[in-house]
C-alpha positions as CSV (number, residue, x, y, z in Angstrom):
1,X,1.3,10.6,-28.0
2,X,-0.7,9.7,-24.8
3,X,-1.5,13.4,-22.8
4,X,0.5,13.6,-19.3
5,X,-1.7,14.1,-16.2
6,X,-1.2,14.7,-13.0
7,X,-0.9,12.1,-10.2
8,X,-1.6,12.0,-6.8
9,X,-2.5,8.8,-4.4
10,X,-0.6,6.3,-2.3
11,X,1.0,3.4,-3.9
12,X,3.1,0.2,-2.6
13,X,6.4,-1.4,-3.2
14,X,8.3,-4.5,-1.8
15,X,11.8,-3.9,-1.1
16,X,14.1,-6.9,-1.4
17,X,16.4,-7.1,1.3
18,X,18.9,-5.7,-0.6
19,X,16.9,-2.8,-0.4
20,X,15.4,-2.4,2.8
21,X,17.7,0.7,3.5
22,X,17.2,2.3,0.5
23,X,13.5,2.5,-0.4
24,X,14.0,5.5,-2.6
25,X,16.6,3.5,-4.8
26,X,16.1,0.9,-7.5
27,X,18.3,-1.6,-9.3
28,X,16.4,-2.1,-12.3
29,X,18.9,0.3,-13.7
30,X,21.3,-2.3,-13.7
31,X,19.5,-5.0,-15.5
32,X,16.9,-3.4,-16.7
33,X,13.1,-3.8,-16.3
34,X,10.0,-4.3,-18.5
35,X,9.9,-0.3,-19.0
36,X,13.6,0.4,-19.0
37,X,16.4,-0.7,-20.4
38,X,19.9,-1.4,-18.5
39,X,21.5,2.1,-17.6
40,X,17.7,3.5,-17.3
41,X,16.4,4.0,-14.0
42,X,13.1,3.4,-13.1
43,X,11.2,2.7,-9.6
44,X,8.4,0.1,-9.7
45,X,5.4,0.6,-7.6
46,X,2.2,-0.8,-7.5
47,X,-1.6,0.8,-6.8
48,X,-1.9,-2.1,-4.0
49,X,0.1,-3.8,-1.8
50,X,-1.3,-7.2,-3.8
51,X,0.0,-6.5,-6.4
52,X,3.4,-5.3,-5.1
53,X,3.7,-8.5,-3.8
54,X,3.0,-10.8,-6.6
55,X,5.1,-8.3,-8.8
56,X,8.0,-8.8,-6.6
57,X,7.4,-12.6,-6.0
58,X,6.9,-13.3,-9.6
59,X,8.2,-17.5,-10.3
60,X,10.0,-16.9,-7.4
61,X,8.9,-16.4,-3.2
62,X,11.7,-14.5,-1.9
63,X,11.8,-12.1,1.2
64,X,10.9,-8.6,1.0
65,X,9.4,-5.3,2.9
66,X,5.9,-4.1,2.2
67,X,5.9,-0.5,1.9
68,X,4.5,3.0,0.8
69,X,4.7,5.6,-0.7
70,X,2.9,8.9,-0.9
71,X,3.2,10.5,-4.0
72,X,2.3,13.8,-6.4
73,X,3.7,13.8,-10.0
74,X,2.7,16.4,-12.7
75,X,3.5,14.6,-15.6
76,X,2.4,10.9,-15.7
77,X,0.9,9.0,-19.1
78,X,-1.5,6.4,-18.3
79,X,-0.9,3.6,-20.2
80,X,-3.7,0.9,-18.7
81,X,-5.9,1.2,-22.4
82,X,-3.0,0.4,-24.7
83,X,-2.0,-2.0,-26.9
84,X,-1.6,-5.4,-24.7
85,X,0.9,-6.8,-27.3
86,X,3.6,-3.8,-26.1
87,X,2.3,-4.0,-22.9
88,X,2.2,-7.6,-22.4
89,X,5.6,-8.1,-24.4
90,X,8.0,-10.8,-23.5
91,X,10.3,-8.2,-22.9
92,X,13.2,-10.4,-21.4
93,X,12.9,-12.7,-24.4
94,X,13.3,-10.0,-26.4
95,X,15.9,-8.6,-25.2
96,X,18.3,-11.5,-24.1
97,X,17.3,-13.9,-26.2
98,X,15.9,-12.4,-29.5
99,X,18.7,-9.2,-29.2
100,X,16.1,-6.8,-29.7
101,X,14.8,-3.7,-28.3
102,X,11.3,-4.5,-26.6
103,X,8.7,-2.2,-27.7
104,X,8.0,-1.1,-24.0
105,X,11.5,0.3,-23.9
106,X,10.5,2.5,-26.6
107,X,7.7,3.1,-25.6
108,X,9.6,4.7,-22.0
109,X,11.9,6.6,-24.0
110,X,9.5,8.8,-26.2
111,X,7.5,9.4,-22.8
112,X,10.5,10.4,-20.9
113,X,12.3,11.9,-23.6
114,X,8.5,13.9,-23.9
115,X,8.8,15.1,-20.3
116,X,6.6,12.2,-18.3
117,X,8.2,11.4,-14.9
118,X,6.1,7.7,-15.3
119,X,3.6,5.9,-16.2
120,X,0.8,4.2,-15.1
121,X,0.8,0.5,-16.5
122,X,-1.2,-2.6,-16.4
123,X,0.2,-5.2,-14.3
124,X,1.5,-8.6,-15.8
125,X,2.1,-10.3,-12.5
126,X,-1.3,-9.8,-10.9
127,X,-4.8,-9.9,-13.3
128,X,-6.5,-6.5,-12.7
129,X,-4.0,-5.2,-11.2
130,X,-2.0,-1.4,-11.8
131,X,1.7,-0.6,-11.7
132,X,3.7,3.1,-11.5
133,X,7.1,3.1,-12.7
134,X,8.6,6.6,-12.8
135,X,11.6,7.6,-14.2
136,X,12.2,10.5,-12.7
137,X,11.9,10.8,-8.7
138,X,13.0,12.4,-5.6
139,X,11.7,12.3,-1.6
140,X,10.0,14.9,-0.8
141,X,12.6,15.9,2.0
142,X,15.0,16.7,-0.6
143,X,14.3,18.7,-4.1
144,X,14.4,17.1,-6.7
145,X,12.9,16.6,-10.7
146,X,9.6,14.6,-11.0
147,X,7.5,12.7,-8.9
148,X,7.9,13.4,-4.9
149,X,7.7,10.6,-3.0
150,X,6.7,10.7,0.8
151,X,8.2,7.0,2.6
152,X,5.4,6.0,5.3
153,X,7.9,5.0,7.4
154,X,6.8,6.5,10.8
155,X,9.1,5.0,13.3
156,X,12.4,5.8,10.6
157,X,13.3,2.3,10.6
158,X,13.8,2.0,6.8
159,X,15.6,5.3,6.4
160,X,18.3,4.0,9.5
161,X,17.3,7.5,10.9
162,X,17.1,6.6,14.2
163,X,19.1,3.6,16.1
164,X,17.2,0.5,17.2
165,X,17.8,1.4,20.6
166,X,15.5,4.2,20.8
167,X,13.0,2.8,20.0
168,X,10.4,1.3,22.2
């Protein structure tokens, strides 16, 4: 089993629209994700914003947010030296196509089920490039298990704390 290490460092996500006013919420729950399956949340953040935005983008250019995040974890397996057949898995063939369970998913599992809040991960959208995807998270403003997340989102626009009016 990989060790769990502490985490601390700024990383970057784009929100799709749907998402603009909730940056601390994910659907890959819902369809699942290359390190979760459907019903399994998980939050996908990248070590820079390139990468966020070619992870995002993908085949497909579609509008989105660029944002960050501050964050502190205790318990996060880094991943980047594994196997690249799990890492680099076809996971949605797998899964919808093949009706099996991607070896990334249970990969997640063990490492949640072991107590990591996420994992670092090479990307497969951006050569070089490093992904986060946490399982377990909370904003720092509220308390929460695993990582804390701190939104750099100075004038509150994301959060819909203050009105468009008051701002100048």
């Amino acid at each position: 089993m990989t060790d769990l290490v502490p985490l601390a460092g700024r990383f970057w996500r784009m929100l799709g629209v749907r998402w603009q006013r909730r940056p601390f919420d994910s659907g890959a729950h819902l369809t699942g994700g290359r390190w979760n399956p459907p019903g399994m949340a998980a939050l996908y953040l990248s070590a820079d914003h390139a990468t966020a935005i070619a992870e995002m983008h993908q085949d497909l250019v579609r509008p989105g947010t660029l944002v960050a995040f501050d964050i502190r974890a205790d318990a996060i397996a880094d991943l980047r030296g594994g196997d690249p057949a799990v890492l680099g898995c076809a996971w949605r063939r797998l899964f919808q196509l093949d009706h099996c369970v991607p070896p990334t998913w249970t990969l997640a599992e063990t490492l949640r089920d072991a107590g990591a809040d996420g994992a670092l991960v090479p990307s497969v959208q951006q050569a070089g490039g490093s992904n986060l995807v946490l399982w377990r998270w909370h904003d720092t403003r509220t308390a929460g298990p695993g990582a804390a997340l701190t939104l750099l989102d100075p004038e509150a626009v994301l959060t819909g704390e203050t009105s468009d009016d008051a701002k100048s």
